[in-house]
Every structure is written in structure tokens, then in C-alpha cells.
C-alpha positions, 0 to 999 in steps of 0.5 A, a space after each residue: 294397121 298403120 299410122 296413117 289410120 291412126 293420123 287425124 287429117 287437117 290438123 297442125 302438128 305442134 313442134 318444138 326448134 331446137 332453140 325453144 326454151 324447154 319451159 316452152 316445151 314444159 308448158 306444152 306437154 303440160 297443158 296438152 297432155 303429150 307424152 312427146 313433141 318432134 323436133 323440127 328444124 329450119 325445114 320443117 323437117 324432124 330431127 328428133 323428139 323431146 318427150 316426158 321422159 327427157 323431163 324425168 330424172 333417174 334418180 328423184 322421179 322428178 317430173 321437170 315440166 311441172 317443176 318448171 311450170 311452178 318456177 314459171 308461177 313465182 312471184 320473185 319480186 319478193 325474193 331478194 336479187 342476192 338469194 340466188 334463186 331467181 338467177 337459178 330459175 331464170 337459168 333453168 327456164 331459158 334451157 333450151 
């Protein structure tokens, strides 16, 4: 068997650039239940892939693209500028 069996004609393959958020990667893992996304350049070419995995860290098992998608929800208009923790959300969400 190989890919080309395996491959659906005619639809659009979701990539990422390099210079996306990973809260826009987050989001589409997350609402499209991919395990992975290619990495394309300004070619179009693949240079890579960014899958869940890349999401999880070794030692908490924590599933960073729910993680992100929660900062993503708050509401921190409520929260105070001196905490801190909007500037530490806004960080986390503009990583690319």
C-alpha cells in the first residue's frame, strides 16, 4: 500500500508557516483532531511538521494545545495588569 491510496483527491492540506502562533496551531489540532500539521515554507514546500506530541511536556503529561485553548477563553479583563498573568498568557499565546 502506499500513501497515494491512502490520500483523499482534491482536498486543501492544512499547514502552518513557520511564523504562526502555536495558539493557531493549538487551535487547529484541537478543533480538528490532527495528531500533526506540516510545516510549510514560503514555497509552499514542507520543512517540517509540528505534531501533539510537540505539545506535551515529558515531565507533567500536559496537553499544551488544550492548555492554550483555555488562556485563549479567559476573560482577563478581570484580572488586574499587575498579576502578571495576562503579560504570562499573552507570551505563551504568541509563541511561534
Amino acid at each position: 500500500m502506499l500513501v497515494k491510496d491512502l490520500m483523499t483527491p482534491g482536498l486543501k492540506v492544512v499547514s502552518v508557516h513557520p511564523n504562526d502562533s502555536l495558539a493557531k496551531v493549538a487551535e487547529i489540532i484541537h478543533t480538528r483532531h490532527f495528531t500533526g500539521v506540516p510545516v510549510v515554507g514560503d514555497n509552499n514546500e514542507v520543512i517540517g511538521i509540528i505534531s501533539e506530541r510537540d505539545f506535551i511536556t515529558a515531565e507533567s503529561q500536559l496537553y499544551l494545545p488544550t492548555y492554550i485553548k483555555i488562556l485563549a477563553e479567559l476573560d482577563y479583563s478581570k484580572a488586574p495588569e499587575k498579576t502578571g498573568v495576562p503579560y504570562a498568557a499573552k507570551q505563551i499565546m504568541n509563541a511561534t
